[in-house]
N, C-alpha and C positions, 0 to 999 in steps of 0.2 A: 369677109364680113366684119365690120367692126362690131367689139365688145356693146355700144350701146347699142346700136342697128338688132345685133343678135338677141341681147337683154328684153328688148322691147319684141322683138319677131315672138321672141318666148310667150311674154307677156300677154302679146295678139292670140296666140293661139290657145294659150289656158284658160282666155276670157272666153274665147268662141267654143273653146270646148265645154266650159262651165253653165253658158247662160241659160240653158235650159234645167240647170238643178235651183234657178232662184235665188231666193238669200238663206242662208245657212247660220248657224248659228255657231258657236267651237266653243272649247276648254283649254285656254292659252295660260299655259307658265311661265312665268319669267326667272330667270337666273338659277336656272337646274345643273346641281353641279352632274358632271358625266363623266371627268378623270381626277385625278389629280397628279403631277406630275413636281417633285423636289419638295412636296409641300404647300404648293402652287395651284388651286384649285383652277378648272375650266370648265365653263358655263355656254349653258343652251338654253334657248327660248323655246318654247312647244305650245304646237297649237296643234288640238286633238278636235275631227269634227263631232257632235254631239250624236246617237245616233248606236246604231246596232256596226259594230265593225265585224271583224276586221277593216281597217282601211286601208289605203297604201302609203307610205312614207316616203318624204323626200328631207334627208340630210342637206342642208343651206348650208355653201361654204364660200363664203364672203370674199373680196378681192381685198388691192391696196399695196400690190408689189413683195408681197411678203414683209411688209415692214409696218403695214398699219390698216385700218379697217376697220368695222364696226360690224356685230352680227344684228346689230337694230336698224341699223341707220343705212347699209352699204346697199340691202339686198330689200329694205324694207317691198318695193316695189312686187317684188315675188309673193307676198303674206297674202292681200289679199285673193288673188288669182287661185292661189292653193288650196286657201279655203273654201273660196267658190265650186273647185272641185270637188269638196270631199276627199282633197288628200292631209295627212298629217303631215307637218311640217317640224322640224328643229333644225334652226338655225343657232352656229354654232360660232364658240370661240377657240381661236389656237394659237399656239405660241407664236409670237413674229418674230421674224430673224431679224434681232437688233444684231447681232453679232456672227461670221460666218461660222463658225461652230454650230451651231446651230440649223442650219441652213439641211435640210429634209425632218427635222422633229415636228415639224408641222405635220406632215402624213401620216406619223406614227398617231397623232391628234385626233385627223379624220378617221383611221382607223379604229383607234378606240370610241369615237362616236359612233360608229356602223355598232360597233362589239354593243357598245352601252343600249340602242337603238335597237336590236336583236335580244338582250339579254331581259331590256324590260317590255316590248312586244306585248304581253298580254294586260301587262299594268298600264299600257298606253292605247291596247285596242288595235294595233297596228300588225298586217300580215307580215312577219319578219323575210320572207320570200319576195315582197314588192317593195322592194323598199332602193329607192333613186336617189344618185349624189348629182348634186347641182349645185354649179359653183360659175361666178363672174371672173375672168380676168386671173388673179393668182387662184385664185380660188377654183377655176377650174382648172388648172394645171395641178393644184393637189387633191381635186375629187379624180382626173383621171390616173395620177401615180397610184393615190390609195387603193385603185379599182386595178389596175395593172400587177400592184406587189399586195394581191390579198394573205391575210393570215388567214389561219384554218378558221378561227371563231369570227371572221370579220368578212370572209369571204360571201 
């Protein structure tokens, strides 16, 4: 199945799962820092639904080859569908491998957004137990590494 074919299957099927919750309302942040890494701060967008939670969470982890990608612009298409759900969303950024040294610190990235995303769980209303990595293209090849080499606190 191609990336877009599957992007949109998603798409199809969060809308059909949603439309019977109506229009919703949210609590969206933009540019939340979640690690920092050399001094190098990395940034997530959060949209929290309004509402008595817990909710459930899904971690947005963007495509672009490992070298480029946008957490607004890549995966935007996901934002609304999620929140028709009544799931929290934070779409994230991570380091791209301009250089091959680098080449797996992006998962240590994702990782640390599951830790950040579990650590703040009750300041975001979010059940730290439901909480889904969904990722396009590179971006799911490092939601499933991350999910494969869990750490204790990110597990």
């Amino acid at each position: 199945m191609s990336s877009q074919r599957g992007k949109a299957a998603l798409v199809l099927f969060l809308c059909t799962m949603s439309a019977s919750f109506g229009a919703v309302t949210d609590s969206t942040q933009s540019t939340v820092e979640y690690s920092r890494v050399n001094d190098t701060p990395l940034y997530m967008d959060v949209s929290v639904p309004t509402g008595a939670g817990p909710f459930p969470a899904a971690i947005i982890v963007h495509g672009g080859g490992w070298v480029r990608g946008n957490r607004r612009v890549d995966v935007a298409p996901l934002f609304r569908p999620l929140t028709q759900a009544r799931i929290a969303w934070f779409s994230i950024d991570y380091r791209l491998s301009d250089a091959i040294f680098q080449f797996g610190a992006a998962i240590k990235d994702v990782q640390n957004a599951i830790r950040f995303v579990k650590t703040h769980a009750v300041e975001y209303g979010v059940d730290p137990n439901r909480i889904a990595l969904i990722g396009e293209s590179a971006g799911g090849q490092l939601a499933a590494m991350a999910a494969l080499e869990p750490t204790d606190d990110a597990a």
